[in-house]
C-alpha positions as CSV (number, residue, x, y, z in Angstrom):
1,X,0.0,0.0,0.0
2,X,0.8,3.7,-1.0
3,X,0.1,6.1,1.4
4,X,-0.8,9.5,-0.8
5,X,0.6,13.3,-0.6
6,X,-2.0,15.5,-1.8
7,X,-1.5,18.9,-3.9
8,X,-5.1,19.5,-5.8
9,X,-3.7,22.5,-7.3
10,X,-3.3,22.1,-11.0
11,X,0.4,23.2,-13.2
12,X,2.5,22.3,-10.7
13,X,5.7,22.9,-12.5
14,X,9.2,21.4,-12.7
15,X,10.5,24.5,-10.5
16,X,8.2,23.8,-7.7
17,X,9.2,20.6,-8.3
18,X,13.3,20.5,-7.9
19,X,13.8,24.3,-7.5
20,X,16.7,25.6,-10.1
21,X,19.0,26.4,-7.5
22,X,19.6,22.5,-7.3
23,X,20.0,21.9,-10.5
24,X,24.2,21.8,-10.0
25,X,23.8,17.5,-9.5
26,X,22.7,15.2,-10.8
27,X,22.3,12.7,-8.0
28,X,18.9,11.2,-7.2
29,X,19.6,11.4,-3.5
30,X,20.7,14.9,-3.2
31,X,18.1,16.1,-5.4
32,X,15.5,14.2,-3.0
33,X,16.8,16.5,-0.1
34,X,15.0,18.9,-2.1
35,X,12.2,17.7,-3.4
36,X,8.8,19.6,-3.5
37,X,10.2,22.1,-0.9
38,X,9.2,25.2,-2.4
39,X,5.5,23.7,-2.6
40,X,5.9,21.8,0.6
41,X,8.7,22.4,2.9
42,X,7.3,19.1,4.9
43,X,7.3,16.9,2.0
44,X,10.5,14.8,2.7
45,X,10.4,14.8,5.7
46,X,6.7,13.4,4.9
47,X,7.4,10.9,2.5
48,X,8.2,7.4,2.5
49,X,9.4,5.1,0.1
50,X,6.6,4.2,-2.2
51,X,4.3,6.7,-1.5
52,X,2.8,8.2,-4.2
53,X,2.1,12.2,-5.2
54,X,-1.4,12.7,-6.1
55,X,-2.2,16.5,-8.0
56,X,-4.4,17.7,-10.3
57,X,-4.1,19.1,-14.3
58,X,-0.6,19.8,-16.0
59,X,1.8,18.2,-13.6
60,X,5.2,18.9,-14.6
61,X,4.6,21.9,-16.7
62,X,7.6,24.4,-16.9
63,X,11.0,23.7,-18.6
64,X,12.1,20.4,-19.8
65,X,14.2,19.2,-17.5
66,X,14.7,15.2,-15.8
67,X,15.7,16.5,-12.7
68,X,12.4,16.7,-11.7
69,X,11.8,13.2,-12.4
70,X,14.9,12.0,-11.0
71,X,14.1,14.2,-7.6
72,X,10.6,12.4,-6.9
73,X,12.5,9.2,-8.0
74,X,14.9,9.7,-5.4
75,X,12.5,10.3,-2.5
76,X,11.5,6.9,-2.8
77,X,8.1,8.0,-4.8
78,X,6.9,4.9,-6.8
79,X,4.8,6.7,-8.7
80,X,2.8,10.4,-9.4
81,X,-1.0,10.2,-9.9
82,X,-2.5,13.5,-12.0
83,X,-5.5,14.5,-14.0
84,X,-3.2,15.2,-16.3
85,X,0.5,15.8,-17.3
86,X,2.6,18.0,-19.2
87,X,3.9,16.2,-22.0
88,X,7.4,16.9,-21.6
89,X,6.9,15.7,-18.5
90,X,5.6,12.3,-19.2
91,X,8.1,11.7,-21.7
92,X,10.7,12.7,-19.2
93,X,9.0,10.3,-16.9
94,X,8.9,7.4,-19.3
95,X,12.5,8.0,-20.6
96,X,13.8,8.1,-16.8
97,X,11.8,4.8,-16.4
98,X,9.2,6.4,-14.1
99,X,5.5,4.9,-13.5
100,X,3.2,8.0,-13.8
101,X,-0.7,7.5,-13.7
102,X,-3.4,9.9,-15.8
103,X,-6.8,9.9,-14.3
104,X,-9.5,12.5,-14.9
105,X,-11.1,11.5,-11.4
106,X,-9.0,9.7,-9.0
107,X,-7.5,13.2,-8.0
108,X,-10.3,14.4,-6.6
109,X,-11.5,11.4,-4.4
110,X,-7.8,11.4,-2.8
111,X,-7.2,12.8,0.5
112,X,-3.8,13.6,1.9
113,X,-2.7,10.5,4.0
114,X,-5.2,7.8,2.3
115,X,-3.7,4.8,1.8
116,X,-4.0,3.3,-1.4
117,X,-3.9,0.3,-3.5
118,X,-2.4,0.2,-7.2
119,X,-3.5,-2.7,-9.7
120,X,-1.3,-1.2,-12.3
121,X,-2.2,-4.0,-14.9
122,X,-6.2,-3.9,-14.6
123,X,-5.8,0.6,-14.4
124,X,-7.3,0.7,-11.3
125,X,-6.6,2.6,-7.8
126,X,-8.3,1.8,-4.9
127,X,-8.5,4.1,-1.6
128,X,-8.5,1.2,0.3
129,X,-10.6,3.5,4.1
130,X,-13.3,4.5,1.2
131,X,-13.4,1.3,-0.4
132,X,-13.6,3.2,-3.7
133,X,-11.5,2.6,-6.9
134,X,-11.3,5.1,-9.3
135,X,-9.8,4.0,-13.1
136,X,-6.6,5.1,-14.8
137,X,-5.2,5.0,-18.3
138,X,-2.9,1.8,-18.4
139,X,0.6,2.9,-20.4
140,X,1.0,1.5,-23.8
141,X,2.6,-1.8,-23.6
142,X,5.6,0.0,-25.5
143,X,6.0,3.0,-22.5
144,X,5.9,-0.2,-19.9
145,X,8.7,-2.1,-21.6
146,X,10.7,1.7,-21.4
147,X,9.7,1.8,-17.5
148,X,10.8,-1.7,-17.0
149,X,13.9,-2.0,-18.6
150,X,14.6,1.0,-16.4
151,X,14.1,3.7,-18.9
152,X,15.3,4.5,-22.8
153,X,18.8,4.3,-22.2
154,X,18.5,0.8,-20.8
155,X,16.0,0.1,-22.9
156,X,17.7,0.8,-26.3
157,X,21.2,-1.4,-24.7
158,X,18.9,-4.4,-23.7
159,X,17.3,-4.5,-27.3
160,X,19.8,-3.8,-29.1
161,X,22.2,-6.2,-27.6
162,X,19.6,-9.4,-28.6
C-alpha cells in the first residue's frame, strides 16, 4: 500500500518541483533532499518510500528538465498520480523509467494521507478507508517495456544487444 501526498492544485511545475538552485547535481539522492520544498517544505520529511504524489491538471509543466523526475524518484516515490501531465513531463517520466498515472477523477476522491492500492495492470486505484477505486489510463505496452527496462537508455542497450 501507497500512502498518498495530496496537492489539488493544477500546473504544478518542474521548478516547484526540484527548485533551479539544485540543478548543479545530478544525484537522485541529493536532489530528493529537495524535493517539492518550495511547494511543501514538509514533503521529505513526509514521504516514504513508495508513497505516491497525487495532484491535479498539467503536472510537470515548466521547462524540460529530468531533474524533476529524478528528484521524486529519489525520494522513494513509486509513482505520481494526476488528471493530467505535461507532456514533456511524461516523456521525461517514461525515458527516466518512471511509473506515472493519468486519471480525470481519481485526484479528486484522494485525501492527503489515504492509503492506497495500485492494480497497475487492470488501471485501477483503490483508496482502500473509502473502499472506492477510481480508473486510470494503463501505459501503452511500449511506455511499460521503457519503465521496466529502467528507462530509454536501458532500454535501447537491452534490445539492441539481442
Amino acid at each position: 500500500m501507497s500512502k498518498a501526498h495530496v496537492y489539488k492544485q493544477g500546473h504544478i511545475n518542474t521548478d516547484e518541483i526540484i527548485p533551479a538552485r539544485y540543478l548543479n547535481t545530478d544525484d537522485e539522492a541529493e536532489l530528493a533532499k529537495h524535493c517539492m520544498e518550495d511547494l511543501d517544505a514538509e514533503f521529505v520529511k513526509k514521504v516514504k518510500k513508495g508513497d505516491v504524489i497525487v495532484a491535479g491538471e498539467d503536472f510537470g509543466c515548466g521547462s524540460s528538465r529530468e531533474h524533476a523526475v529524478w528528484a521524486i524518484r529519489g525520494a522513494g516515490v513509486q509513482a505520481v498520480i494526476a488528471k493530467t501531465f505535461a507532456r514533456i513531463f511524461y516523456r521525461n517520466a517514461i525515458n527516466n523509467g518512471f511509473y506515472i498515472i493519468e486519471s480525470p477523477h481519481a485526484p479528486d476522491g484522494i485525501e492527503d494521507g489515504d492509503e492506497l492500492e495500485i492494480d497497475y495492470k487492470k488501471g485501477t486505484i483503490k483508496v482502500i478507508k473509502k473502499g472506492v477505486s477510481y480508473a486510470f489510463f494503463p501505459l501503452s505496452s511500449f511506455a511499460l517495456e521503457i519503465i521496466n527496462d529502467g528507462g530509454l537508455l536501458e532500454h535501447i542497450k537491452k534490445t539492441t544487444a539481442d
